[in-house]
C-alpha positions in Angstrom: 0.0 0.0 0.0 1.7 3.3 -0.7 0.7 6.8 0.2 0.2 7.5 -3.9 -2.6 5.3 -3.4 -4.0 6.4 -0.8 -4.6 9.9 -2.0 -7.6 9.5 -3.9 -9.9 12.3 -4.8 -12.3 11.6 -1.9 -9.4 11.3 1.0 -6.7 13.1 -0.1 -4.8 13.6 3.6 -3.3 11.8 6.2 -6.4 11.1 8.1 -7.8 9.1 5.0 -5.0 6.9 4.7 -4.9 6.6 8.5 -8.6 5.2 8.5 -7.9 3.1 5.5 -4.8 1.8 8.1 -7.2 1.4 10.7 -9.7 -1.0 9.0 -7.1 -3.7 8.2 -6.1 -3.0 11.9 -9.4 -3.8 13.0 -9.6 -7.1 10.8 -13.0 -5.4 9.3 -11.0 -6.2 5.8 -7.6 -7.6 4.1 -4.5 -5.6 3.0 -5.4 -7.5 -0.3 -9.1 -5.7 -0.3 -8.3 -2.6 1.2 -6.1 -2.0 -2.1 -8.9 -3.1 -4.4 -11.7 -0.7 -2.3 -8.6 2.4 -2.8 -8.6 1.7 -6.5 -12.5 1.7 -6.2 -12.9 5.1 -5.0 -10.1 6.4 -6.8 -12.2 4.9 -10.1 -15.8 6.2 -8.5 -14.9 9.6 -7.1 -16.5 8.3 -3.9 -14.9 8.5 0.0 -13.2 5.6 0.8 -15.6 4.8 3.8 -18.8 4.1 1.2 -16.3 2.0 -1.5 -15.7 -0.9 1.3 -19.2 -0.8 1.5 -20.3 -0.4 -2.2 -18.0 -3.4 -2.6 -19.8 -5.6 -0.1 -16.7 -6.0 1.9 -18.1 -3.9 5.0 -21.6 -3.7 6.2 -22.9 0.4 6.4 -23.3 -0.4 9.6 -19.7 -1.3 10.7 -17.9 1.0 7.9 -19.6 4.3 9.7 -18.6 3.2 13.3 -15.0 2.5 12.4 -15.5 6.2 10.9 -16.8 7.5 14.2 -14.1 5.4 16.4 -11.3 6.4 14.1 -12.1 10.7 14.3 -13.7 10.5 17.8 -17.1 12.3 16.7 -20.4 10.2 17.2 -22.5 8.0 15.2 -25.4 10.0 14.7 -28.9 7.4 14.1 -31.1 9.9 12.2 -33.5 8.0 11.8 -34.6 8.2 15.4 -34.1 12.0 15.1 -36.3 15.5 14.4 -33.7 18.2 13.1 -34.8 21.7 14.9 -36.6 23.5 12.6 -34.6 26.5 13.2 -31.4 24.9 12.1 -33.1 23.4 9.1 -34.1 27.1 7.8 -30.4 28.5 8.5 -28.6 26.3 6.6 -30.0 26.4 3.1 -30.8 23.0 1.0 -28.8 23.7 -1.8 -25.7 23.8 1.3 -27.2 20.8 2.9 -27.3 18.8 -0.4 -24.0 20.0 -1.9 -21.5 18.1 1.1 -24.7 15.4 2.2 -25.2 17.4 5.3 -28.3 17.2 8.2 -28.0 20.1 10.5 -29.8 18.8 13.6 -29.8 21.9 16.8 -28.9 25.4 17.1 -28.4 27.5 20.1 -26.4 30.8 20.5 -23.3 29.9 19.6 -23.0 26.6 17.7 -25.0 24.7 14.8 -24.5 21.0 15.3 -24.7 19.0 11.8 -24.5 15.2 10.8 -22.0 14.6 7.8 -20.7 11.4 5.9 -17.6 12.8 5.6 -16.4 14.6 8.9 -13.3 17.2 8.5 -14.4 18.6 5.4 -13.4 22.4 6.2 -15.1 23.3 2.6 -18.7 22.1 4.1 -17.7 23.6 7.5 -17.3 26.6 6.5 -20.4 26.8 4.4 -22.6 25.7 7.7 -20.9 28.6 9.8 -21.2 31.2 6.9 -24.6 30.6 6.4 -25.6 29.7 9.9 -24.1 32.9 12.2 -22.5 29.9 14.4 -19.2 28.1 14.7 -20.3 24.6 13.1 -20.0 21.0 15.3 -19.9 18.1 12.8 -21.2 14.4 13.8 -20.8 11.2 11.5 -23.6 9.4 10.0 -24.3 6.8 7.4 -24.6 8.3 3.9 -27.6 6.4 3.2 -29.4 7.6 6.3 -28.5 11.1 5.5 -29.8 11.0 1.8 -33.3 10.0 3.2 -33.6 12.2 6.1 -32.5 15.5 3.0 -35.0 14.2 1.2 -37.5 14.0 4.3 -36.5 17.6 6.1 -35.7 19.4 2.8 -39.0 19.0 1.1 -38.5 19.8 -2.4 -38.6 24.1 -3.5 -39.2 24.2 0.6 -38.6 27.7 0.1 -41.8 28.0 -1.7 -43.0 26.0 0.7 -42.8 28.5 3.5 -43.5 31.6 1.0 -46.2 29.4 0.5 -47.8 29.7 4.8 -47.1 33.5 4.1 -49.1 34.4 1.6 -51.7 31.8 1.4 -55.4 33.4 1.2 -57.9 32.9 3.8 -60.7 32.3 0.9 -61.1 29.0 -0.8 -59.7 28.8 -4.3 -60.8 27.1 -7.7 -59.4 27.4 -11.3 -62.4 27.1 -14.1 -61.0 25.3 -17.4 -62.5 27.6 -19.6 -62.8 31.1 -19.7 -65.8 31.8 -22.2 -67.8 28.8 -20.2 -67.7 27.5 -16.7 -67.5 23.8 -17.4 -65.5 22.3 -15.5 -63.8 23.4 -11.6 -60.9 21.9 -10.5 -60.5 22.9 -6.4 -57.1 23.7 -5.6 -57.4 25.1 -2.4 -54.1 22.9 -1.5 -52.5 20.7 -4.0 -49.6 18.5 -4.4 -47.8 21.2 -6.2 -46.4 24.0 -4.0 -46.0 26.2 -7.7 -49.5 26.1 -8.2 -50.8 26.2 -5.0 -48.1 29.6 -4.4 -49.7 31.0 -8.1 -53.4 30.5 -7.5 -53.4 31.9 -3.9 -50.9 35.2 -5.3 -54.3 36.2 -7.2 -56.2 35.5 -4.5 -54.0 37.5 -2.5 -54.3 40.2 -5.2 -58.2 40.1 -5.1 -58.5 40.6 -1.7 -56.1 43.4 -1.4 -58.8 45.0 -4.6 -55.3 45.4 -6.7 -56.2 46.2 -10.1 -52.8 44.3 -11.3 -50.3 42.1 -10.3 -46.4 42.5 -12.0 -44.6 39.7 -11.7 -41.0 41.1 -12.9 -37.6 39.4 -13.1 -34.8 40.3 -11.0 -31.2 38.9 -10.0 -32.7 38.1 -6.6 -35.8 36.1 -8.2 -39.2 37.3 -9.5 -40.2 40.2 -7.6 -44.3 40.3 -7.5 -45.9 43.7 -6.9 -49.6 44.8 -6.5 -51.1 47.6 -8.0 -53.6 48.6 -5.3 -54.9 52.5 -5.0 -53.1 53.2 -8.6 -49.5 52.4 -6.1 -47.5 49.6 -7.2 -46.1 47.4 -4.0 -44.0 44.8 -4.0 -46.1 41.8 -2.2 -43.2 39.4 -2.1 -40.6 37.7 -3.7 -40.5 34.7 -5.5 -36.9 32.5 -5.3 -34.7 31.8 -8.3 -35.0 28.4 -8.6 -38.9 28.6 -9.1 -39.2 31.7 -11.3 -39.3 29.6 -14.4 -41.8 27.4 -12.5 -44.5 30.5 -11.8 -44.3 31.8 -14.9 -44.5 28.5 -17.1 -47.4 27.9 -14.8 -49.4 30.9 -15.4 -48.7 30.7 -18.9 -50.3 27.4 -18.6 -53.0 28.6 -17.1 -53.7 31.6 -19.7 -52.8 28.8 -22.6 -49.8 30.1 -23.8 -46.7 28.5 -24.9 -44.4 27.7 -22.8 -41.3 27.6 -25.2 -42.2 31.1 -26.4 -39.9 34.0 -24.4 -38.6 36.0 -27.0 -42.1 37.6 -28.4 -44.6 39.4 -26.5 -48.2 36.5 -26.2 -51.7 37.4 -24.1 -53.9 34.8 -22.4 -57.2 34.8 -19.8 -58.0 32.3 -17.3 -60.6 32.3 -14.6 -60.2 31.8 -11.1 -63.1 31.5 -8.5 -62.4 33.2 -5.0 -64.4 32.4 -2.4 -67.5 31.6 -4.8 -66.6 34.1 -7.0 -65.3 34.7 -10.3 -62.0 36.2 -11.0 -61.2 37.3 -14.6 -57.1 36.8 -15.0 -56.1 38.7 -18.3 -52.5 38.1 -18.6 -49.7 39.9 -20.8 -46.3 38.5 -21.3 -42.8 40.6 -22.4 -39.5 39.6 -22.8 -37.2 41.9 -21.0 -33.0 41.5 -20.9 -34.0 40.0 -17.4 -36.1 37.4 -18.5 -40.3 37.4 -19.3 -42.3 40.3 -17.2 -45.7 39.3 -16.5 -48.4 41.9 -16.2 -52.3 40.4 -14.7 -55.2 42.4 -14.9 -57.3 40.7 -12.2 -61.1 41.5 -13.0 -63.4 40.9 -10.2 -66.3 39.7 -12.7 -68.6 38.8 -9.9 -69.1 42.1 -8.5 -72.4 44.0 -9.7 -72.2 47.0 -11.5 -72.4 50.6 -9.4 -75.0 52.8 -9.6 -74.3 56.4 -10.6 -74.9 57.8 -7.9 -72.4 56.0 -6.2 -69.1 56.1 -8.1 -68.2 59.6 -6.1 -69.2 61.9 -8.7 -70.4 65.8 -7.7 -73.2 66.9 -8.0 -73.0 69.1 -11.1 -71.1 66.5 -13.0 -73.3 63.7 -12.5 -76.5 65.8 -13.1 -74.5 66.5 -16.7 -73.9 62.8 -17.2 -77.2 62.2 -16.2 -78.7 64.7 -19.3 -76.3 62.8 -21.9 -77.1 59.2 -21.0 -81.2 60.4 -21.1 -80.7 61.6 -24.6 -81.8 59.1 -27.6 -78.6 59.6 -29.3 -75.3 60.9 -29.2 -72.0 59.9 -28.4 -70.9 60.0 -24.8 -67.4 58.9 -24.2 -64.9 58.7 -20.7 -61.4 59.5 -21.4 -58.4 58.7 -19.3 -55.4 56.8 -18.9 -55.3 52.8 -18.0 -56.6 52.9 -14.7 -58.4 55.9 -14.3 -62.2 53.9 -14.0 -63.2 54.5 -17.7 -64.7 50.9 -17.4 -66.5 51.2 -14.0 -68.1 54.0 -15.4 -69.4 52.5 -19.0 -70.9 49.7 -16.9 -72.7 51.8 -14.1 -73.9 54.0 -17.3 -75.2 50.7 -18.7 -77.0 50.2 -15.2 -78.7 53.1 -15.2 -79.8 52.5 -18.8 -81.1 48.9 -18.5 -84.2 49.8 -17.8 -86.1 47.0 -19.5 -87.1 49.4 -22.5 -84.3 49.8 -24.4 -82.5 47.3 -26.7 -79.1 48.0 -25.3 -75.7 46.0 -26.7 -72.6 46.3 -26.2 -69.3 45.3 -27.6 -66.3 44.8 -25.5 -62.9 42.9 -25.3 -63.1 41.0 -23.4 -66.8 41.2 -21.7 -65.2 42.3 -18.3 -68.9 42.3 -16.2 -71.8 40.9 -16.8 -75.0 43.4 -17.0 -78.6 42.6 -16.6 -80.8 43.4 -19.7 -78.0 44.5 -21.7 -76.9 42.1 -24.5 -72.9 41.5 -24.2 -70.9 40.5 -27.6 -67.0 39.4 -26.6 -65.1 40.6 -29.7 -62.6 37.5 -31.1 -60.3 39.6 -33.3 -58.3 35.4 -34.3 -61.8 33.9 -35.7 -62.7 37.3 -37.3 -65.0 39.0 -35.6 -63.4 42.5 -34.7 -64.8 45.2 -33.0 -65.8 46.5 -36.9 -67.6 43.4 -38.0 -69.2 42.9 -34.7 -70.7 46.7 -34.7 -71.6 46.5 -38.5 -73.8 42.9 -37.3 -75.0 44.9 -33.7 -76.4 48.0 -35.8 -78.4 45.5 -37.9 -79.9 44.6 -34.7 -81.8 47.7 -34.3 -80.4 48.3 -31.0 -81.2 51.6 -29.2 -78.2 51.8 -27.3 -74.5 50.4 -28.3 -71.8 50.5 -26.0 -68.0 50.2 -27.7 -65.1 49.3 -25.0 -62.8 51.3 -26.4 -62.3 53.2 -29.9 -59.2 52.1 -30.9 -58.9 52.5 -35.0 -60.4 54.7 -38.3 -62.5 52.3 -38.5 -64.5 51.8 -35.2 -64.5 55.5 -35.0 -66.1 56.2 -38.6 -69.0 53.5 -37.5 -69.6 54.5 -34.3 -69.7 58.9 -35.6 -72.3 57.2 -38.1 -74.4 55.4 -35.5 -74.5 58.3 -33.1 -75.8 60.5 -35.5 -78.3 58.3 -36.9 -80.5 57.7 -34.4 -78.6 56.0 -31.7 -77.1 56.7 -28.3 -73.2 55.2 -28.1 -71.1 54.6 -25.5 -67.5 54.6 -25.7 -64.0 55.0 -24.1 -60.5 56.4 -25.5 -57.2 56.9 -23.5 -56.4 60.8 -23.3 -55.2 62.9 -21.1 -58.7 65.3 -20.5 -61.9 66.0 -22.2 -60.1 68.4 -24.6 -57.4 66.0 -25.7 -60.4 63.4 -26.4 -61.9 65.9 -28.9 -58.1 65.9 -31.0 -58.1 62.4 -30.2 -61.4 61.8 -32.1 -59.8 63.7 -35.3 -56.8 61.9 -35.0 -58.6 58.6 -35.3 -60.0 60.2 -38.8 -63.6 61.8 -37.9 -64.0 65.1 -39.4 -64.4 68.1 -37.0 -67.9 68.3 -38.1 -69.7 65.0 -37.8 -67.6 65.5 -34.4 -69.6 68.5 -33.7 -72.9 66.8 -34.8 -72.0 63.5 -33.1 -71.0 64.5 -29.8 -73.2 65.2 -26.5 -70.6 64.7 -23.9 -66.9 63.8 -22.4 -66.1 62.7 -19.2 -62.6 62.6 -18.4 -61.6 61.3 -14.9 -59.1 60.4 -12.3 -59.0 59.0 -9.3 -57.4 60.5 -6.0 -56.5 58.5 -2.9 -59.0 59.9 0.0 -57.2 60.3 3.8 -57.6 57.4 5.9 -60.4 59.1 8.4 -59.1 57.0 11.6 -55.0 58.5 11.0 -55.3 61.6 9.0 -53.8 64.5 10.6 -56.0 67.5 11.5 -54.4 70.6 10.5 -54.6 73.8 13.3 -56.8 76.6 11.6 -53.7 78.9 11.8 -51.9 76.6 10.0 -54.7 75.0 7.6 -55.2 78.9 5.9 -51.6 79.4 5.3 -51.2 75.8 3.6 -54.3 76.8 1.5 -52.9 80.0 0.6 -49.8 78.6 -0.4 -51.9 76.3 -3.1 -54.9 78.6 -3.5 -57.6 77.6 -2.3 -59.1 79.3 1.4 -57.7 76.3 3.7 -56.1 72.3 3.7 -57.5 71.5 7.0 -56.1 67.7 6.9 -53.1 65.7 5.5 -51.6 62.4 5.8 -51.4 60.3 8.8 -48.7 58.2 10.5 -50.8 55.4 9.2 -52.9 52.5 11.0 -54.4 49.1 9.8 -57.2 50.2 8.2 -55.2 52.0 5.9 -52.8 49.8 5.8 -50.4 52.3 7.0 -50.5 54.3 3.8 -51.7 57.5 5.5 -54.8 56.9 2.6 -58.0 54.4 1.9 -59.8 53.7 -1.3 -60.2 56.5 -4.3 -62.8 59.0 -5.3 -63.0 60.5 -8.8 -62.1 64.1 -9.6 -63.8 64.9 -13.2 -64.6 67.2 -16.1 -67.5 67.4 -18.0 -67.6 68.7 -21.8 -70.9 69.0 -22.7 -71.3 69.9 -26.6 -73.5 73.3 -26.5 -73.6 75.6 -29.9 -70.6 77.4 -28.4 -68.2 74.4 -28.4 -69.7 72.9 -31.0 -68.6 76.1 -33.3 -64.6 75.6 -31.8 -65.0 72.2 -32.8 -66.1 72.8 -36.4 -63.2 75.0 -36.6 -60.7 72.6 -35.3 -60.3 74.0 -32.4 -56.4 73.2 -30.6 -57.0 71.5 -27.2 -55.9 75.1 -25.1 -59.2 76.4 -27.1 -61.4 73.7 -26.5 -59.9 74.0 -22.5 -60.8 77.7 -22.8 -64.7 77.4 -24.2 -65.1 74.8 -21.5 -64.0 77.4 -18.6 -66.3 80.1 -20.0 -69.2 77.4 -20.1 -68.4 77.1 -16.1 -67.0 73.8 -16.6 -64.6 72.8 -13.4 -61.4 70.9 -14.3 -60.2 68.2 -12.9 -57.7 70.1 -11.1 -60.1 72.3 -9.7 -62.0 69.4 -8.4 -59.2 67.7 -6.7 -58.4 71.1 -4.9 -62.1 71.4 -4.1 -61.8 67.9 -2.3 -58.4 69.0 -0.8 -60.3 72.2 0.9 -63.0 69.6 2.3 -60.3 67.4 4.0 -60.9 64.5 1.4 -57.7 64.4 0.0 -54.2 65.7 0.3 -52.6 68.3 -1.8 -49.4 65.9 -2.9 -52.1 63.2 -4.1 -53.7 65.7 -6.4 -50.5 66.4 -7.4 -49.2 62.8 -8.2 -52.6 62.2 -10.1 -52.9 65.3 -12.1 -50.0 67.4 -11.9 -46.8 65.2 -11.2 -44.8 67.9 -13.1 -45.1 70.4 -10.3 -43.9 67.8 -7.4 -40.8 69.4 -6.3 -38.9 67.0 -3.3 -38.2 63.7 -3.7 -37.2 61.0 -1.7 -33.8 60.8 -0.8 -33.4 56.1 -0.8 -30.2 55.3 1.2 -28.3 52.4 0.0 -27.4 51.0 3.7 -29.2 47.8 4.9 -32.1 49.0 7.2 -32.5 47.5 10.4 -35.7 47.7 12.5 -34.9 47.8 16.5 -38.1 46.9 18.9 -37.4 46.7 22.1 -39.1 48.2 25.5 -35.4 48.5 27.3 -33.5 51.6 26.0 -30.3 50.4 27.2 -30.3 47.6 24.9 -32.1 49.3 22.1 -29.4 51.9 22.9 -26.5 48.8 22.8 -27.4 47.3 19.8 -28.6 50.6 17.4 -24.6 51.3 18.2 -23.3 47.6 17.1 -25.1 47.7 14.3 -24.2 51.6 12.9 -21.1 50.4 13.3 -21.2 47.7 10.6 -22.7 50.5 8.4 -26.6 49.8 9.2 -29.2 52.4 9.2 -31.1 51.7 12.8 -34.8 52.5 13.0 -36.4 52.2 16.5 -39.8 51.1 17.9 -40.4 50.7 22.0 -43.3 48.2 21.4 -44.8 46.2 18.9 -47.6 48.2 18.1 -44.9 50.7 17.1 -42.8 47.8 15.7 -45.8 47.2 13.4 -46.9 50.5 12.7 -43.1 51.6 11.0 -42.5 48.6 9.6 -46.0 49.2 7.2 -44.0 52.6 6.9 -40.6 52.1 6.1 -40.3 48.5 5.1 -36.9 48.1 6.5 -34.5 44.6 5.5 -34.4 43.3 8.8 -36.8 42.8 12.3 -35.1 42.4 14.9 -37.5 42.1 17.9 -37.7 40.8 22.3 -41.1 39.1 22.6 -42.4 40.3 26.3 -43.2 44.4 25.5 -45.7 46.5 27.4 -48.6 46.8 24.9 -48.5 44.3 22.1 -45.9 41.8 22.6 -43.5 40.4 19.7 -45.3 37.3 19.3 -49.1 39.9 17.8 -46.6 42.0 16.7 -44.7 38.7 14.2 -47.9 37.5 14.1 -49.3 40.7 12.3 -46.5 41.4 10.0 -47.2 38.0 8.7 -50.7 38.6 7.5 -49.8 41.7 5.8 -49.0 41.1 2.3 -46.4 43.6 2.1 -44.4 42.4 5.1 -45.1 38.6 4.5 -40.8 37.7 3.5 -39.6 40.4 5.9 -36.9 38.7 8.0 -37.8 38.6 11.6 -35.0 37.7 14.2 -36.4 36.8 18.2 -34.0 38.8 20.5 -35.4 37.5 23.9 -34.8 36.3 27.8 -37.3 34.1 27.3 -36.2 30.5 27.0 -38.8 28.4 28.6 -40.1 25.2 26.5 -42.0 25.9 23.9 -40.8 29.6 23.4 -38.6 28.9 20.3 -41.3 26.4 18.2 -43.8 28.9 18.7 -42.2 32.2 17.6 -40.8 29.6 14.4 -44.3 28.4 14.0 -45.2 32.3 14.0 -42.7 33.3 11.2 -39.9 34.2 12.8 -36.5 33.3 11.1 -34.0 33.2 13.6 -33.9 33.0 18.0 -31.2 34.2 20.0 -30.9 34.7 23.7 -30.0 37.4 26.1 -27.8 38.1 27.4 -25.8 38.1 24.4 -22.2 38.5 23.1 -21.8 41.4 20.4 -20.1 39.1 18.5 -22.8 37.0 18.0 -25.1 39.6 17.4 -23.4 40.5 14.4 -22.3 37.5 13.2 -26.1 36.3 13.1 -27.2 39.9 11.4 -24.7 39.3 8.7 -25.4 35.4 8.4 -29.5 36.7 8.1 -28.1 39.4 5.6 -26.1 36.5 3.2 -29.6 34.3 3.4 -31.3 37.2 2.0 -29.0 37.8 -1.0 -28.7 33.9 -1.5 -24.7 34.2 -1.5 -23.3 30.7 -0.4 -19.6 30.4 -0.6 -18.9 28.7 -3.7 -17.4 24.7 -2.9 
């Protein structure tokens, strides 16, 4: 036997060759087979411990306990053991399954681990680095440690647990087909942890009332985002290794292809929420990232609005009222995606279906469906188009036609014709007011005169954020009239709020519109004729007494409604001066009734270069976090108020705060403590008193998690 031979790839040092010494030693083998089992593993790449075994010349059994003998470590039996969860969520799988490692406990200082091959610095190091703790290594049998991966690892366990986060309360069901309900398939838990995670995401989404979900890719993994209030917010994040998953499977659901990522595609699927139906209109577009995904979630079971309530003033809904009781006319809404065009074409239809009208519309896709009012989904792949359905709809002697959206020459030249023969159309475009609708309407190739003669009104709209009534801050009287005269207007008596649960700690709850009205009188019909610029149109509509939308918001600013920077950011971003200084430092969150050690550890950590944010209980905990969604928690459970364990507890239902990384800085220690806050969605537990050290080294170890940086092997 020479020392050539023994340095195989698997036990290239002198402790390998002293084992493989120690074997014949204890007559487990003969020099003659110990010779064949070196050439073995040098031939299979595999430690010399398992080629005795793979050769049949040692039992598992007695291979591993000459192993454990030989380095002095025990021989772990895991079958017979429960790794701590904690320890299990430090180390990541793709560590544990790279060096065939179990970690098994945790406590302040050390992270004990099983390991087929002990004195592997390379996996050592990996277990510290990722764990925050010096790393204790046990032996145990290879084939023991294989099962128990693949029993304490379950597979994408990371989706898994993003999985408990965001799971909706509300039962969930996919529908096969769009067009038809035929057939439901309940998937309110399934095998799949990807589907389960994608179906409950627009579940999620619908009851947060977000208009869109963006699913977008990033370095860190697919960062989703809800669109809720006309605010995107990021909602989570997805991990790398099951982006492609998500978005293959919500390709599948809108039946797409798959194999398709360097062209733009659009799908629908349906989705029923808690007994209702969820319209999923999905848009696809390949990025230098990877695909973006873009879902317009349509609540389709909700029943249209009546006028009366969509928010709109008096005078302008009186003056919507007079152009929807006409028997012809056009009457369009204009705005931007997201501004409530379509609410307020269906609550029109409502007030029209009357039972004595033949009212149809013509939509893509049909997002609601209306009583009395005859719905036609326009299919532009089989043919029929928005302009073959409205030539077949006008054949149907209707009395009212309603057009989603004018979009082309030809949709506007039919609809100019069927408003001024005799019917009463509805319709939408995208521009920025009612004056840029009228240029809008030329632009699409309708002559300033049958524009004249065609149109009875335009309603262009946005829609403001209102102040959350329970948080909003009450301005003195003093120092309400000086903000007003500062803007305008005679006072601002309220602004935004600290936040609070209801609002979700956004200082604002739901919207209201702010609107203008054209009405077509013989005065603007004459600017119209002439081709009138949009600043003329703009300037006949203030001398009819028309308010703009502008006006309006400032109007619901003066009655404590809204907030002067929401009109702003709606209507008038332009004149927005400040902005928001981001720092780049890693944000910690501090909660902690004792100033002393709030005190202690604010200083450790702006010492590593951490911005420190405070809170004395967890109400405050919860209340800044909604705020200033910092990159760490670091919390002590037993608080005056509402302890750490609400305070976890309530971070975990909100959406936004559902992946923040929560670390349990407490005295307590008594059975049970650790489970629970675990169970609760905490990520890490450590124990006062504490070493400074260890405080950091944990921080940093939480930190690496986050960014998914394992030291390469």
């Amino acid at each position: 036997m020479t020392t050539k031979a023994l340095d195989g790839p698997a036990y290239r040092d002198v402790m390998g060759a002293r084992f493989a010494a120690s074997l014949v030693t204890r007559s487990l083998l003969s020099q003659h087979d110990l010779d064949i089992a070196i050439r073995h593993s040098e031939q299979r790449h595999i430690p010399l411990v398992d080629a005795v075994v793979d050769l049949g010349f040692v039992s598992e059994t007695d291979s591993y306990t000459a192993l454990a003998e030989f380095t002095g470590l025990r021989l772990m039996e895991l079958s017979e053991l429960t790794p701590s969860n904690l320890a299990l969520r430090l180390v990541p799988e793709r560590v544990a399954r790279r060096h065939v490692l179990l970690p098994l406990t945790e406590d302040n200082r050390l992270l004990t681990y099983a390991i087929s091959r002990p004195y592997n610095d390379e996996a050592e190091r990996d277990v510290a680095f990722a764990s925050g703790r010096n790393a204790v290594a046990v032996v145990a049998r290879r084939s023991d440690l294989v099962a128990s991966l693949d029993r304490c690892y379950q597979k994408l366990g990371e989706v898994d647990l993003l999985l408990t986060r965001v799971r909706s309360k509300g039962t969930v069901e996919a529908v096969e087909k769009v067009e038809k309900v035929e057939k439901k398939e309940s998937v309110t838990r399934t095998a799949s942890p990807i589907i389960d995670l994608c179906n409950h995401v627009i579940a999620r989404a619908t009851e947060s009332n977000a208009s869109d979900v963006h699913i977008e890719p990033t370095s860190q993994g697919l960062v989703v985002r809800f669109r809720m209030g006309g605010i995107l917010e990021t909602a989570l994040t997805i991990p790398p290794e099951a982006a492609a998953a998500v978005s293959n499977r919500y390709k599948v659901m809108a039946r797409l292809d798959i194999s398709v990522r360097h062209r733009p595609q659009d799908g629908a699927f349906r989705l029923i929420v808690a007994g209702r139906p969820v319209d999923v209109r999905l848009s696809t577009l390949p990025t230098v990232g990877g695909e973006k995904l873009v879902m317009r979630v349509i609540d389709s079971g909700g029943l249209p609005q009546d006028l009366q309530s969509l928010g709109y003033d008096t005078p302008n809904l009186a003056r919507l009222q007079k152009a929807l009781d006409r028997s012809d006319g056009l009457v369009l809404v204009a705005g931007p995606t997201g501004s409530g065009k379509t609410t307020a074409l269906y609550s029109s239809l409502h007030y029209l279906s009357k039972g004595h009208r033949n009212i149809v519309s013509v939509e893509d896709p049909v997002e609601r469906q209306v009583e009395g009012v005859n719905q036609v989904g326009v299919h532009n792949l089989s043919g029929n188009g928005f302009s073959a359905v409205l030539r077949s709809v006008l054949r149907q002697d209707p009395n009212v036609v309603m057009v989603g959206e004018m979009r082309d020459n030809e949709v506007a030249q039919i609809v100019g014709q069927a408003a001024t023969s005799g019917h009463l159309v509805l319709s939408s475009v995208h521009s920025p007011d009612a004056a840029s609708a009228v240029t809008r309407l030329r632009n699409l190739g309708l002559e300033p005169a049958k524009i004249a003669e065609s149109l009875t009104a335009i309603i262009a709209q946005r829609l403001v954020r209102k102040l959350c009534p329970d948080c909003r801050h009450l301005h003195a009287d003093a120092d309400a009239k000086r903000l007003g005269e500062e803007h305008g207007i005679p006072s601002v008596p309220a602004s935004p709020g600290l936040g609070c649960e209801r609002c979700r700690h956004t200082g604002y709850v739901d919207r209201i519109p702010v609107l203008e009205v054209l009405t077509a009188d013989d005065q603007m019909r004459d600017v119209i004729i002439r081709g009138g610029s949009a600043p003329e149109i703009r300037a006949a509509m203030q001398a009819a007494g028309c308010m703009s939308m502008r006006d309006r918001g400032l109007q619901l600013v003066g009655q404590g409604v809204t907030s002067i920077d929401e009109v702003n950011r709606v209507l008038a971003a332009e004149l927005v001066t400040g902005t928001k200084v981001i720092s780049d430092k890693r944000r910690v969150l501090i909660v902690e009734d004792d100033r002393i050690t709030r005190m202690l550890i604010k200083l450790l950590l702006e010492r590593e270069g951490y911005e420190v944010l405070e809170g004395e209980n967890g109400q405050q905990g919860v209340e800044i976090a909604n705020r200033e969604h910092p990159d760490l928690l670091i919390t002590d459970l037993l608080m005056p108020g509402m302890d750490g364990y609400e305070a976890i507890e309530r971070i975990r239902r909100d959406i936004s705060l559902s992946t923040l990384p929560v670390m349990v800085l407490t005295a307590e220690d008594g059975p049970g403590i650790e489970e629970r806050v675990l169970e609760l969605g905490a990520d890490d537990y450590l124990i006062k008193p504490f070493e400074p050290q260890i405080l950091i080294s944990r921080v940093k170890a939480m930190f690496r998690r986050i960014d998914r940086v394992v030291t390469a092997a």
